[in-house]
C-alpha positions in Angstrom: 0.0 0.0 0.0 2.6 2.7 1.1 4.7 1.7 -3.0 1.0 2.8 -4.1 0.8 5.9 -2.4 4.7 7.0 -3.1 4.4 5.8 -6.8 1.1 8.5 -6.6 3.0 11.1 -5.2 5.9 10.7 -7.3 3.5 11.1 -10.4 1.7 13.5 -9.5 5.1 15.7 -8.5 6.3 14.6 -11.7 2.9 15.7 -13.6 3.4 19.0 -12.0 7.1 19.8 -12.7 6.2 19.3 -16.2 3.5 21.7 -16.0 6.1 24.5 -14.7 8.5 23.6 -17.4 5.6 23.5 -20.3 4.7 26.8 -18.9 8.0 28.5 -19.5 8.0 27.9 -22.8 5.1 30.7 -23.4 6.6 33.5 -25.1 4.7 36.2 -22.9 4.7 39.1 -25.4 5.3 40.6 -29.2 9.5 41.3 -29.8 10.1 43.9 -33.0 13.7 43.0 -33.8 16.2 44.4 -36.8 17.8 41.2 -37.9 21.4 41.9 -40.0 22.0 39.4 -41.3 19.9 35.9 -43.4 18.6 33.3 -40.7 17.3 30.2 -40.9 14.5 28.9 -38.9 12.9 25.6 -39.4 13.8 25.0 -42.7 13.0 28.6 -43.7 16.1 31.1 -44.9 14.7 34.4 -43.7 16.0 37.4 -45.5 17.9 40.5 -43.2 15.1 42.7 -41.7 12.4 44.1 -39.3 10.6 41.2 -37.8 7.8 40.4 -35.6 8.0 37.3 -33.3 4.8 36.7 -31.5 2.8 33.2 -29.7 0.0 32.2 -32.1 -2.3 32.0 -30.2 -2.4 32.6 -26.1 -3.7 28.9 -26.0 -0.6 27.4 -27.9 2.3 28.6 -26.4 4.7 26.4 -28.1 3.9 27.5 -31.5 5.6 30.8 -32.4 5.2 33.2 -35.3 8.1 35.1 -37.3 7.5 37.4 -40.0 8.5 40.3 -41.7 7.3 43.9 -41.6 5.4 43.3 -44.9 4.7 39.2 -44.7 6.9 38.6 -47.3 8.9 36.0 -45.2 6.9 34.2 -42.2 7.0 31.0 -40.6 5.7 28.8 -37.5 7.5 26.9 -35.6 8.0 24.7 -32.5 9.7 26.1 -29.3 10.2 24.2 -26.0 11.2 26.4 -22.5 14.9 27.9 -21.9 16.4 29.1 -19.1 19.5 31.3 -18.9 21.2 31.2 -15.3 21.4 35.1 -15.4 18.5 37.0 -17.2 19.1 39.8 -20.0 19.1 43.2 -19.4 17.5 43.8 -22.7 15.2 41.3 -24.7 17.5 39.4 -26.9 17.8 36.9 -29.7 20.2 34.4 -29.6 21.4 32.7 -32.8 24.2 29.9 -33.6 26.1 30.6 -36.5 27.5 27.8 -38.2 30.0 28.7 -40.9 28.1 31.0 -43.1 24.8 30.3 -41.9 22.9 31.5 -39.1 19.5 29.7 -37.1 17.8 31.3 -34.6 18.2 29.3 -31.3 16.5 31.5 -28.7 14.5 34.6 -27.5 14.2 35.9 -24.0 12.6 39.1 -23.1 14.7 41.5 -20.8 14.3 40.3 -17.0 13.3 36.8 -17.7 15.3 34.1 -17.3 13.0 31.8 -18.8 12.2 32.2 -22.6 11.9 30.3 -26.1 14.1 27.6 -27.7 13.3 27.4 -31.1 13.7 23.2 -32.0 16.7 22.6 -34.5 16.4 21.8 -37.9 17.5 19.1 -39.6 20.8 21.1 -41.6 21.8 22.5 -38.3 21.5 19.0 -36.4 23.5 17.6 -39.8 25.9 20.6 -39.4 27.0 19.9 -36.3 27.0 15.9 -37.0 29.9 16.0 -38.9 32.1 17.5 -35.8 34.2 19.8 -38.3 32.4 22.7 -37.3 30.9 23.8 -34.3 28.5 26.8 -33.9 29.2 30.1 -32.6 26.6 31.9 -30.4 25.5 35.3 -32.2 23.1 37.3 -29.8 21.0 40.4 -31.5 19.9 43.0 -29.1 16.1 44.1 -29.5 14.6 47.2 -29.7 11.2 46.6 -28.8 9.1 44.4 -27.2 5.8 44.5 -26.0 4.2 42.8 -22.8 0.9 41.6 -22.9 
């Protein structure tokens, strides 16, 4: 009887630490950002530019929206939680760059240490594969981001 009971507890502590880290994946807020140079995201190249990065919708908090100033360039893709031991100052995106190439990696708006890991795509995961290369962190200061 008492393995029942601790295997309940244990799931239900379990159940609920997942809930905490499911939660921090929410993007909480729109970030305006000047990217300078190409990206890719997904398997998306996203020309240099203005872009808005905004949740879908407040109920999906793992799907996240990119696009340009004039929707030219957009894209939706999957982001789990991140955590950064010491949060920004200002709202940030951090890229790896990868020999020539660039993918977006991570946002976190200024204060948080919890933010958005964008998933990695299959030519950055075969990128990095081959071991003769290995990525260099890029981060892109923000101008603007907007609490909701």
């Amino acid at each position: 009887m008492k393995v029942k009971i601790l295997a309940l507890a244990f799931t239900v502590a379990m159940f609920s630490l997942l809930t905490v880290v499911t939660a921090s994946a929410q993007l909480e807020g729109r970030i305006k950002a000047t990217i300078p140079f190409d990206f890719i995201v997904g398997n998306k190249v996203m020309p240099a530019g203005e872009y808005t990065i905004e949740r879908v919708q407040p109920s999906d908090g793992e799907l996240i929206l990119i696009h340009n100033e004039d929707n030219t360039s957009h894209i939706i893709v999957d982001a789990n939680g991140a955590y950064m031991s010491n949060a920004p100052k200002d709202t940030e995106l951090l890229f790896d760059r990868i020999g020539d190439k660039n993918f977006l990696r991570d946002m976190f708006l200024s204060g948080e240490n919890t933010g958005c890991e964008i998933l990695k795509s299959r030519e950055e995961r075969d990128l990095l594969r081959g071991g003769s290369v290995s990525a260099e962190a890029v981060t892109v200061p923000v101008g603007t981001a907007q609490r909701h």
